[in-house]
C-alpha positions as CSV (number, residue, x, y, z in Angstrom):
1,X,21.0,11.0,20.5
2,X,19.3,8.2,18.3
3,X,16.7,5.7,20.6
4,X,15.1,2.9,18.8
5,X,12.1,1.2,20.6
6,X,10.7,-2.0,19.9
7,X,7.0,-1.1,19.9
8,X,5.2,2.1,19.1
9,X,3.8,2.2,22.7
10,X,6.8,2.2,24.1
11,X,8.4,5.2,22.0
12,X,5.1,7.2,22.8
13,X,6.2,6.9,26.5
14,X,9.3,7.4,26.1
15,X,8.9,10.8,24.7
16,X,6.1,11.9,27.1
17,X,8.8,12.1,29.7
18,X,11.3,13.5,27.6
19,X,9.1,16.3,26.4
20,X,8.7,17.3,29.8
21,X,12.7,18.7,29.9
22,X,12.4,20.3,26.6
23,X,14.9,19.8,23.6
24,X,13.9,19.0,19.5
25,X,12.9,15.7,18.3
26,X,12.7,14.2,15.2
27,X,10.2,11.1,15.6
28,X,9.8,8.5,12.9
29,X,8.3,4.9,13.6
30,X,9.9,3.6,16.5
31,X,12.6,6.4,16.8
32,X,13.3,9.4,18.0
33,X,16.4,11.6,17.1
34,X,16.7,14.5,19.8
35,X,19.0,17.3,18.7
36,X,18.9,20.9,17.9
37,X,16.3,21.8,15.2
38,X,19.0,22.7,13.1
39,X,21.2,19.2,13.1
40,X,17.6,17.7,13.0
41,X,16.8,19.0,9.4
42,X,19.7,17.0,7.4
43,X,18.4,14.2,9.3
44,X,14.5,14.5,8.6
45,X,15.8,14.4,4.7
46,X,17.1,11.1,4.9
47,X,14.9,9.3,7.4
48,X,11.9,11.2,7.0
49,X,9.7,11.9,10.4
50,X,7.9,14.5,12.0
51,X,9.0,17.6,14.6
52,X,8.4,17.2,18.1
53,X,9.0,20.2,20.5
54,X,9.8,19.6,24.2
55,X,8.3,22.0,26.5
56,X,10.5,25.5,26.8
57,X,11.5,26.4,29.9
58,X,13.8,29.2,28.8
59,X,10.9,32.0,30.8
60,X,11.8,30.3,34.2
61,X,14.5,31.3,36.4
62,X,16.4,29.2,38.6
C-alpha cells in the first residue's frame, strides 16, 4: 500500500494510528509504503526513506 499526503503533518498522523495495528513502513517525505520488511527493502533502494515498525502484537492472544 503506497499513501501520499499533502503535508508532512498530515503523514505524521497518519502513521500514529497506523502504528498502533502494527505492520512495516517505509516513510519518505510525505509517503509511506506499508508492506512486509522484505518487499520494503527493493523499495527503500529506489525511493530512499527510513523503517518504521508498527507495534507487535504477535504476544497477545485473542
Amino acid at each position: 500500500m503506497v499513501v501520499t499526503f499533502t503535508t508532512e503533518a498530515g503523514k505524521k498522523a497518519w502513521l500514529k494510528g497506523a502504528e498502533e495495528y502494527g505492520g512495516s513502513y517505509l516513510v519518505g517525505t510525505r509517503w509511506v509504503v506499508q508492506a512486509k520488511p522484505a518487499a520494503l527493502l527493493p523499495v527503500q533502494q529506489e525511493l530512499g526513506g527510513s523503517f518504521v515498525a508498527g507495534v507487535d502484537h504477535s504476544a497477545h492472544s485473542g
